[in-house]
C-alpha positions in Angstrom: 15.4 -17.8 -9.5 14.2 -14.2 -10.3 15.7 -11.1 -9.0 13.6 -8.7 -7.3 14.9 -6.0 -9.9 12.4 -7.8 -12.1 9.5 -8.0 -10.0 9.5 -4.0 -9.0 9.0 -1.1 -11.4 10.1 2.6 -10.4 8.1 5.5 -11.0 7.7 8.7 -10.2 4.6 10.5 -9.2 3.6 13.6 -7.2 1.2 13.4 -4.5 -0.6 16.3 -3.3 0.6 17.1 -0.1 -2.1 16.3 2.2 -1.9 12.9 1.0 1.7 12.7 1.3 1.6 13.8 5.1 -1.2 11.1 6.3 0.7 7.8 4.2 3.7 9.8 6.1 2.3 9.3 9.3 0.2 5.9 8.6 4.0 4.7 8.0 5.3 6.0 11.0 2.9 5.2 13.1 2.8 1.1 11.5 6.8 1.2 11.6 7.2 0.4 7.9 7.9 2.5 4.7 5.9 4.9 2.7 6.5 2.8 -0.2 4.9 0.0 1.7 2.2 2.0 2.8 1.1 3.2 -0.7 1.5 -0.4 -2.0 -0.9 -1.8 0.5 -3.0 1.4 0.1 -2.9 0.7 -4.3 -3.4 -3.2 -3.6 -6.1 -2.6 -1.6 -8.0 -0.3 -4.1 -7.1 -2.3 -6.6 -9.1 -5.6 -5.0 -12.1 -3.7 -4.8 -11.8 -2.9 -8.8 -11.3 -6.6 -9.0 -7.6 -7.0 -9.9 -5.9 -9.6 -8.4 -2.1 -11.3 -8.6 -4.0 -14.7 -10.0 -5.2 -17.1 -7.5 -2.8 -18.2 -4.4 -0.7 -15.6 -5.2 -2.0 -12.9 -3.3 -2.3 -14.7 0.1 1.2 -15.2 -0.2 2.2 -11.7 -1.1 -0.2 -10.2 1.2 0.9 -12.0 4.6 3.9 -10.4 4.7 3.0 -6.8 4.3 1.3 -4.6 6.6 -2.1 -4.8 7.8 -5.3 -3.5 5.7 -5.0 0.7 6.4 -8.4 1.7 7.5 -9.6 5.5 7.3 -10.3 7.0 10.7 -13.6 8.7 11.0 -12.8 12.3 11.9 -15.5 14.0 14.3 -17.2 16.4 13.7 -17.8 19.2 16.3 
């Protein structure tokens, strides 16, 4: 059986700061990790572009993260 070590690649990157502060709240406000937050956020994206983990896979993967993050509408005044 695989270790996770060899499912998971490190990186880093810089996010602007904006960006940083709402998956900082999105994570706090789900109770899960940023790094959670910006998977989910990258999976989802990703779907749209039409990658994919292969068939079956992705149900699997996907039912033990977090919800889809949806963007709230700000008003305007």
């Amino acid at each position: 059986m695989g270790q996770k070590g060899n499912l998971c690649r490190a990186r880093s990157i810089r996010f602007p700061v904006w960006i940083s502060e709402a998956i900082d709240k999105i994570a706090e406000d789900r109770g899960c990790t940023f790094t959670d937050v910006v998977n989910e956020l990258l999976r989802q994206e990703l779907a749209t572009m039409g990658y994919s983990m292969g068939i079956g896979r992705e149900g699997a993967e996907t039912a033990k993260e977090i919800s889809p993050v949806k963007a709230k509408k700000k008003k305007m005044d």
